[in-house]
NUDOTI-496238 format. One record per residue: residue in three letters; x, y, z of N, C-alpha, C in turn. Coordinates in pm, whole numbers, plus 50000, padded with zeros to 5 digits. Layout:
alaXYZXYZXYZ;...
***
This chain:
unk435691079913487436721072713559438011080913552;unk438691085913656439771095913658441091082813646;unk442061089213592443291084913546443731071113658;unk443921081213771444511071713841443751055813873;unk442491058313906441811046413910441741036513781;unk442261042013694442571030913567443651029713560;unk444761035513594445841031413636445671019413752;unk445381025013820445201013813916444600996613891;unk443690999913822442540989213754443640982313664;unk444490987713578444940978313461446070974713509;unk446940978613614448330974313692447670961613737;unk446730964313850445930952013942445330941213831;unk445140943413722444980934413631445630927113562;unk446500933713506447890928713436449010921113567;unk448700926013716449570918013787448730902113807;unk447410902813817446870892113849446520881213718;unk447160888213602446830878613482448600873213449;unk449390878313502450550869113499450920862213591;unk450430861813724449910854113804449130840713752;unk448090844413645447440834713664447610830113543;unk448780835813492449040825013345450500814913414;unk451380820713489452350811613596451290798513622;unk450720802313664449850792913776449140787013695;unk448560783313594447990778213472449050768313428;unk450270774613399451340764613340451760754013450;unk451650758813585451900746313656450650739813709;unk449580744313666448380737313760447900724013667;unk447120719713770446550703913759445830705613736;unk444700700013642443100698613634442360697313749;unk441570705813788440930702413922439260710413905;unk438470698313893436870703013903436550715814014;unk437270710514100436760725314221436210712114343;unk436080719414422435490710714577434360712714576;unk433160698814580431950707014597431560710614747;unk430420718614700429950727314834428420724614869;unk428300728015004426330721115054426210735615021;unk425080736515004424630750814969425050762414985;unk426200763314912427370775814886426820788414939;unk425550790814843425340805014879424520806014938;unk424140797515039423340799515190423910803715314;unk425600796715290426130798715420427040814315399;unk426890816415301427980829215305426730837815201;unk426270852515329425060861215186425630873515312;unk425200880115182425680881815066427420876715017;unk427270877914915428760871314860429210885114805;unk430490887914848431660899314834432960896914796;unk433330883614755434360882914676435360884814796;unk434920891814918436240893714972436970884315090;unk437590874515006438080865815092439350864015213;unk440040879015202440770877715241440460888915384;unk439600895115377438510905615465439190915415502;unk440000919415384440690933815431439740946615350;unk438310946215368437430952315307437410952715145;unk438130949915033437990950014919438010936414828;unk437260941614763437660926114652438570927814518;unk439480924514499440420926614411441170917614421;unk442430917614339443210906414296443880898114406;unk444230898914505444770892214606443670879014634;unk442160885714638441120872014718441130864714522;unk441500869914440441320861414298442600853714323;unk443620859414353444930845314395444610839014485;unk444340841014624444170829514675442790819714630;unk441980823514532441540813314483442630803114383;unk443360813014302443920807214181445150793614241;unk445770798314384446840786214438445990781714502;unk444500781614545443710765914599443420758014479;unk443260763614394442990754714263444180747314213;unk445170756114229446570749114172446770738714290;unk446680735214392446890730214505448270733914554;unk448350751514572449550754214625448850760014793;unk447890758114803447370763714930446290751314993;unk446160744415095444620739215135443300745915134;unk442360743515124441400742915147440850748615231;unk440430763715259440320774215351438730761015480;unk438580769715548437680765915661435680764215567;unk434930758915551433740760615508432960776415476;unk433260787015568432930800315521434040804015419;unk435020799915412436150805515296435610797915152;unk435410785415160434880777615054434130786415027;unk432670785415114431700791715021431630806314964;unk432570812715040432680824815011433320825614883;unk434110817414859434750817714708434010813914606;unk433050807314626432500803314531431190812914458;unk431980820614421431480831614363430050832614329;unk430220823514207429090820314096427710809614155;unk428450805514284427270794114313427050783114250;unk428280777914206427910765414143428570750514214;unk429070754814323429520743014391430760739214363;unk431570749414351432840746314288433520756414297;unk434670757114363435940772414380436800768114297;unk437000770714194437950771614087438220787814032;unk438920782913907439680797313814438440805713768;unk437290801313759435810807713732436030815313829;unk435770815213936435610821914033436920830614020;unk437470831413979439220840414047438490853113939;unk438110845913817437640853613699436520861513733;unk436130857813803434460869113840435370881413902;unk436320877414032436450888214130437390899214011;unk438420891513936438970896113875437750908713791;unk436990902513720436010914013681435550920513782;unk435290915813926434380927913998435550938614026;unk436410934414044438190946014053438220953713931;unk437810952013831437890959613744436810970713682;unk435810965013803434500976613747433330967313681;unk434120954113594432740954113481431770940613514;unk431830940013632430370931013676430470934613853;unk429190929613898429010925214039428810912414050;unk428500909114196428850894214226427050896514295;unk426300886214212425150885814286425080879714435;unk424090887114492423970881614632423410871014654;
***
């Protein structure tokens, strides 16, 4: 892994974890929205919700302010697309996966 790309990796990390400690201190308890078969309507799953080709910290915030309820409730392909893990639920789990796939140390099964 050359310099810059860990540069890169731990900036994009460290910006999206004070992000999501802000957003923690003001957020509400919220189970997540459930979903009809999440990972039927959106395959493969790419984390990238915002479809500017990458998955990284930006599609992990706009999960983190739908959870806080600073954003609505994207359209049914945005739901399921967020829902990373497949469990019927777009929450901070999910912000946490992409957050790891941005950093190298997992993928997002299809």
């Amino acid at each position: 892994m050359n310099a810059h790309r860990i540069l890169t990796t731990t900036a994009s990390l460290a910006g999206a974890a004070l992000i999501a400690i802000a957003l923690f201190v003001a957020m509400t308890v919220s189970g997540g929205t459930p979903l009809a078969s999440a990972c039927t309507i959106v395959h493969p799953k790419t984390g990238d919700l915002n479809a500017d080709g990458l998955t990284n910290s930006l599609d992990a915030l706009s999960i983190l302010f739908y959870s806080a309820e600073l954003t609505p409730a994207g359209d049914k392909y945005w739901m399921a697309g967020a829902d990373v893990n497949c469990d019927a639920a777009v929450n901070t789990v999910d912000a946490s996966i992409i957050l790891q796939v941005d950093a190298g140390l997992t993928t997002i099964r299809p």
